[in-house]
N, C-alpha and C positions, 0 to 999 in steps of 0.2 A: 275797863275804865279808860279813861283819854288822858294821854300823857301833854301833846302837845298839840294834837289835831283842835281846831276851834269846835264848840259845839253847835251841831245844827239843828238843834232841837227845841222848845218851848219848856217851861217847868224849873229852871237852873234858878231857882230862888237864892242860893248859896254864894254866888259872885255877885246879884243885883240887890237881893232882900229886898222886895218889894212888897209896899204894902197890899197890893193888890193882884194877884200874879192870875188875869185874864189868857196868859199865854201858851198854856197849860188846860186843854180841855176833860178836866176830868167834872162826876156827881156834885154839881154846887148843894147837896144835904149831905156832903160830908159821910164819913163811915158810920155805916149801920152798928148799932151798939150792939148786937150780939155777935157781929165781926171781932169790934174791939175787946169784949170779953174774951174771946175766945182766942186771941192776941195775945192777951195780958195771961191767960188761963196755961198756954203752950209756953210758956218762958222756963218751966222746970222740968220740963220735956227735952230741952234742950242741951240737955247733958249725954242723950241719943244722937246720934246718927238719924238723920229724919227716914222715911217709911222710900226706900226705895222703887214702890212699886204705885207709892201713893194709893194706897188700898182705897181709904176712908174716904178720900178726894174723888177718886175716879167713881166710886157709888156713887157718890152726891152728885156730881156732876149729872150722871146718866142717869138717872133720875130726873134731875130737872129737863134734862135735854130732849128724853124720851129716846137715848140710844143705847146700844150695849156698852159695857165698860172698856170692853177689847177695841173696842174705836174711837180708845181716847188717849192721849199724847199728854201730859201734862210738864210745863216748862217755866223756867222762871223767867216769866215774860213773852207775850205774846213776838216782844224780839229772837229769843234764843230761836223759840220753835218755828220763824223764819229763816234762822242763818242755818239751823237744819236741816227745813225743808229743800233750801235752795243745791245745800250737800250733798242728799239726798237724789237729787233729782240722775237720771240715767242718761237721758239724753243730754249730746255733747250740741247744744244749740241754744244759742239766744232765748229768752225769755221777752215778752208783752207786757209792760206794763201802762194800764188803762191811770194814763196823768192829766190832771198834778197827783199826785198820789205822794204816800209819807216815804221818805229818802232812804229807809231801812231795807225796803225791797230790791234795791238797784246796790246798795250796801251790801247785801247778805249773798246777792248772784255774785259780785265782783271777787268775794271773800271764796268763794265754790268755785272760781274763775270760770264763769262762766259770762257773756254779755247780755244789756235787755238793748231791747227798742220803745217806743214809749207810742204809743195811742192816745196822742194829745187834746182833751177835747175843749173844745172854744166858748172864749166866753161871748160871744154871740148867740151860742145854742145857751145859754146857762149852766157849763160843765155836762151837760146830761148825757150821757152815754146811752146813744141809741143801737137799735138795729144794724147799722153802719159796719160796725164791727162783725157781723155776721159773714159778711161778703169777704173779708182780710182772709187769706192761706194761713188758717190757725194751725193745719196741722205742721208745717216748718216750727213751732216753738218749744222749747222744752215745757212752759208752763205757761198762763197766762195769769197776769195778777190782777183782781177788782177789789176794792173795797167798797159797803157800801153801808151805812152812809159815809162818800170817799172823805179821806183828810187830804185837804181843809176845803173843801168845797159845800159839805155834810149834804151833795144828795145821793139820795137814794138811789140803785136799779132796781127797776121791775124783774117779778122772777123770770117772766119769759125769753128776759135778754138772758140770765143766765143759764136757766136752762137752754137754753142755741149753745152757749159758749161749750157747755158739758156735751151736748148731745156732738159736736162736733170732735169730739174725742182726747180732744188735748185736756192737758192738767191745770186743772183750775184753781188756784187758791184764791177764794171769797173770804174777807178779812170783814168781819161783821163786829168789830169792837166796839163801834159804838152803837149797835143796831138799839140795845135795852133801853137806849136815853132817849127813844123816838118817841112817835106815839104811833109807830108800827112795827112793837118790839116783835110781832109774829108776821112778817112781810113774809118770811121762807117758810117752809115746811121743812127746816132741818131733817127730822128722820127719813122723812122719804127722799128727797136730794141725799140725802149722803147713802142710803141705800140702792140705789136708782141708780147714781155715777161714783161708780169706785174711784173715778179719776179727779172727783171732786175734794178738795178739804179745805172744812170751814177754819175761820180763824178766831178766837173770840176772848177777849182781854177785861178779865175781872177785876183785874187792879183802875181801867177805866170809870167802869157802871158803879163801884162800893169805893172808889177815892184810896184806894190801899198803893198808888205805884212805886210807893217806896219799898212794899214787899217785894214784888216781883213774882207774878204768878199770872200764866196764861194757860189754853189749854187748845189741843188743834184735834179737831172729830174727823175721820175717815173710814170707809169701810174697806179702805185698801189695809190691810194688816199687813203686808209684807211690806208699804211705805213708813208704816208706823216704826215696824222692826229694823229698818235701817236707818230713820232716824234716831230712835232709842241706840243704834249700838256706834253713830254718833257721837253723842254727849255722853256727859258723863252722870255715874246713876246719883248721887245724891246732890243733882241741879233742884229739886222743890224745897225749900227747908223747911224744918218742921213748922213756923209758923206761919208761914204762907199756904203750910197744906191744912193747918189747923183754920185758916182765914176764908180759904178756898169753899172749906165743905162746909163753915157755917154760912157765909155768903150765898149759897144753892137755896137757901130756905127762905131766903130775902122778898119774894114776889111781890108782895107787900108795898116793903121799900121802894123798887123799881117802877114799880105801876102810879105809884105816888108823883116820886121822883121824876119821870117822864110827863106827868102831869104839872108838874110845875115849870119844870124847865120850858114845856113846850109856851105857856103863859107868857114866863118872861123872853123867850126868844121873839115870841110875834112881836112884844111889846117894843124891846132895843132893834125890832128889825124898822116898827116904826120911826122910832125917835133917828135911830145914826141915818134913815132916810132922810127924815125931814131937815137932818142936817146938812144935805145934799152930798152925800156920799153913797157912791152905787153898792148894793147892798146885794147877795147873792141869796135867794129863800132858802138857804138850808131846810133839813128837816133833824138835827143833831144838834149838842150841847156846845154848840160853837156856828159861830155866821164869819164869812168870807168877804170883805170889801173890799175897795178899790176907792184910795184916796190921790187927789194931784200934789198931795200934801203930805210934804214927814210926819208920821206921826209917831214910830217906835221912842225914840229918841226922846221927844220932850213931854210925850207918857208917862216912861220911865221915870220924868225928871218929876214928876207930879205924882207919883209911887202908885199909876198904871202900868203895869209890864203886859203888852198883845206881842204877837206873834210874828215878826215881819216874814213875806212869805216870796219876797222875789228871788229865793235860792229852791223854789218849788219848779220841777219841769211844767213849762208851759203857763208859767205866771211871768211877773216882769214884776222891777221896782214899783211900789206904790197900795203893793194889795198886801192886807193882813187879815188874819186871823183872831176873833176875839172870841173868848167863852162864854158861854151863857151862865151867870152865876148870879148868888141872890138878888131881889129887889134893891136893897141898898147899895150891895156891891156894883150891879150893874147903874145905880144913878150916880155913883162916884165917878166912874168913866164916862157917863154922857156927860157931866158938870166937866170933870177936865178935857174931853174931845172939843166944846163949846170954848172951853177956852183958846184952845190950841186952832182952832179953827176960825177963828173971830177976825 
């Protein structure tokens, strides 16, 4: 928890209450009702000590995943299992991280005392992380960090950049949290990438895709087991609590949901990418439950005042004052935001 540090994050509906909280990119359909069952189902379970080994969890998982269950890490939040990883890490050298990217990566090295450098890509190119990066001395880094699709920019890499990044032998963490909200939740071949480069691991955040972040449940795939085994002895063993591991392994059964869900969002992201255009604000194509702009104009501020909460985003490496962040969230929701930007903007 944050005693006195400001928070830099989206989501703090608790100091704004806002009616609208766009700032926060999580599933605008909300949590899948057999999640919430199975929430509500774990509450007298909870007189346990939760399942330290996450049995039930890591089947479900690797199952959906199509990987073995020994190369899976599960954590409460796809944060903890970065400030592990970064622990974790052996080499005593600087870490890459591929920006703007989310501020927890350069957080969680500082915390491992370790430093990054940042691969900052322009918005002239449209954030898109090309090739470019292939030519960089990747082997000087402890790690490289990609998200993809990144925060807050929501584009995608192609696998063949990644794959370069692996095949050059440095340690990859691919943070794919929001990959399932796309409409290219299968862009990776998971099992073969994480079989193929032990130096690979994926990252991927279920509290995003099923709207659960209040639980706090992430899960990080690798076929390096002896990275997994020093992040496990890391932490501590009862970090998943019983209801997040009971949320966890009904959420694997979701496809369903997600395929829906991806399909809706992807409707209304075209749709607000339309409309905040025609408002003449430079609008970035995402392909994620969230789009990136660039206003000459406040806008966090008297959003909020109009109980839209967006994301301001010029504390992002390689952003500046002016760009924010909005979620893609229902029909109605998202016309409240265009009715109050139209105002703010007029």
């Amino acid at each position: 928890m944050y005693l006195t540090k400001p928070n830099p994050h989206g989501g703090d509906v608790y100091a704004n209450a806002p009616l609208i909280d766009f700032s926060a990119s999580l599933n605008p359909m909300g949590m899948p009702e057999s999640v919430r069952r199975a929430l509500t189902e774990s509450v007298d379970r909870c007189i346990h000590y939760p399942d330290p080994y996450c049995r039930d969890l890591r089947e479900a998982v690797g199952r959906a995943e199509g990987v073995p269950e020994g190369h899976i890490l599960c954590g409460a939040g796809a944060s903890e299992l970065l400030y592990l990883y970064a622990r974790a890490l052996e080499a005593d050298a600087p870490a890459l991280i591929v920006a703007p990217a989310f501020s927890e990566y350069a957080a969680a090295l500082r915390a491992a005392g370790l430093g990054a450098e940042s691969f900052t890509l322009k918005a002239e190119n449209g954030f898109r992380l090309t090739g470019e990066i292939l030519s960089r001395d990747l082997s000087k880094y402890s790690a490289v960090f990609v998200c993809s699709p990144a925060n807050p920019t929501g584009i995608t890499v192609e696998p063949g950049i990644i794959e370069g990044i692996a095949r050059a032998g440095v340690r990859l963490m691919l943070d794919l949290s929001f990959l399932d909200l796309t409409g290219r939740p299968e862009l990776y071949d998971i099992p073969s990438l994480s079989a193929g480069f032990p130096n690979l691991s994926v990252l991927r955040s279920p509290t995003k895709s099923f709207a659960i972040p209040g639980v706090r449940l992430g899960y990080l795939i690798s076929s390096d087991t002896s990275l997994l085994e020093r992040m496990s002895e890391l932490g501590q063993c009862w970090n998943v609590s019983v209801p997040a591991q009971a949320a966890g392994a009904a959420a694997m059964g979701c496809g369903d949901f997600l395929r829906s869900s991806a399909k809706m969002i992807e409707a209304e992201r075209e749709r607000l990418y339309r409309e905040l255009s025609a408002l003449g604000l430079t609008v970035y194509p995402g392909e994620a439950n969230f789009l990136l702009l660039y206003s000459g104009k406040e806008l966090a501020v008297p959003l909020s005042k109009m109980g839209c909460a967006v994301r301001d985003c010029s504390d992002f490496v390689g952003l500046k004052k002016g760009y924010y962040r909005v979620a893609v969230r229902t029909r109605d929701e998202n016309d409240r935001l265009l009715a109050a930007l139209r105002e703010v903007l007029r």
